[in-house]
N, C-alpha and C positions, 0 to 999 in steps of 0.2 A: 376462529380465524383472527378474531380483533387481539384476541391474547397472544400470539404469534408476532403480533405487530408490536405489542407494547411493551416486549422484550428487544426487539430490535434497536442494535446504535447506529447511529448513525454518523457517518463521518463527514469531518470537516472537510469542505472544498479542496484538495491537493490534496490532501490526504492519502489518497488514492496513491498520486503519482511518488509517493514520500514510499509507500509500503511496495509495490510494485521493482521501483530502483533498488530499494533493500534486497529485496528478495533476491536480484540477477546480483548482488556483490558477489553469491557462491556459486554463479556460475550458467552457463546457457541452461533457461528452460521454456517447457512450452507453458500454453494459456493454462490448461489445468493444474500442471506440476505447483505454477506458481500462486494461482487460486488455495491449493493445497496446504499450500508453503505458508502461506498466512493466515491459514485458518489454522494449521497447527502448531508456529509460532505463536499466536495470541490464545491458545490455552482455549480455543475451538469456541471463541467469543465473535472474531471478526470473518464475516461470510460474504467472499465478494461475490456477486454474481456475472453470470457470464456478459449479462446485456451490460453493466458495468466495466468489466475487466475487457473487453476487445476493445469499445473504444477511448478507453484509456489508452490502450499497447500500441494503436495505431495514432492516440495522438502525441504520446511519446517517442513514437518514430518518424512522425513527420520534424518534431524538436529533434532528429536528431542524438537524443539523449541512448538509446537504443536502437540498435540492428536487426535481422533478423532473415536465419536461412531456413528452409525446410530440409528437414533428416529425417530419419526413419526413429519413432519413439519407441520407448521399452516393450512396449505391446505390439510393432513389427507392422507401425499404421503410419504415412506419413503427418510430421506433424510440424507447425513453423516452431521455430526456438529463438526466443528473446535472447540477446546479451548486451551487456552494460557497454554503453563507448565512453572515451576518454572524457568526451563533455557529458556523458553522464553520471562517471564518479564523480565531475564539479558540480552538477547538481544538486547529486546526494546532499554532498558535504554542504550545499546551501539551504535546501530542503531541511538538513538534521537540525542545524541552527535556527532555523527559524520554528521547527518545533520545540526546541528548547526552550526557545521563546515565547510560545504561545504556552508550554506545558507552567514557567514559572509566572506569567501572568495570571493565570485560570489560579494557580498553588495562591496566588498572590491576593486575590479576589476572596477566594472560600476563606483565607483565612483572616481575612479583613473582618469578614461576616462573620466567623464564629468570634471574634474578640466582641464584636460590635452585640454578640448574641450574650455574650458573657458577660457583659456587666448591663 
C-alpha cells in the first residue's frame, strides 16, 4: 500500500481546473470520459479521482467557466456532460499562461541547481 502512495504525483493547486478546461476544448463530455481523457493524454501517469474531479466540475460551474446538460451517454445510461463556455476558453488561455509560468520557473530553479552542482 505505502508503495502505491509513493509512486503517486501529485498536483499543483488549479491544476486540476488547467486539465479539466483542456479536456472539454474537444468537446462536451461526461465526468468519466474526461477523468479518461487525462489519464490517457498524460501517457496513463495522471489519475484523477472521482472524489476529486466532481467537485472540481461543480466548482467550475459555479465560476461559470462550464455548463452542463444531461444526455444519454455511449452506453444508453443518463449522464451530465460538461462543455467549455466562452468565459472558459478565457480561462484556459489564462490558466495556459500561468502554467507556462510556473513550468519555466521550476526549468529555471533545477537548472540553477545543476550549475550550482557542477562546479
Amino acid at each position: 500500500m505505502k508503495k502505491r502512495y509513493q509512486s503517486r504525483i501529485e498536483l499543483l493547486q488549479g491544476t486540476l481546473d488547467l486539465l479539466i478546461l483542456q479536456s472539454l476544448i474537444w468537446g462536451p463530455q461526461h465526468g468519466y470520459a474526461i477523468s479518461r481523457n487525462i489519464r490517457s493524454q498524460s501517457g496513463q501517469i495522471l489519475h484523477v479521482d472521482t472524489g476529486s474531479l466532481y467537485p472540481a466540475l461543480h466548482r467550475l460551474e459555479k465560476q461559470k467557466w462550464i455548463a452542463s446538460d444531461w444526455k444519454i451517454s455511449e452506453n444508453n445510461q443518463r449522464a451530465k456532460y460538461y462543455r467549455l463556455t466562452s468565459a472558459g476558453r478565457k480561462q484556459l488561455a489564462t490558466e495556459r499562461s500561468r502554467w507556462d509560468q510556473i513550468c519555466a520557473a521550476v526549468a529555471g530553479v533545477l537548472a540553477a541547481s545543476k550549475r550550482r552542482t557542477a562546479s
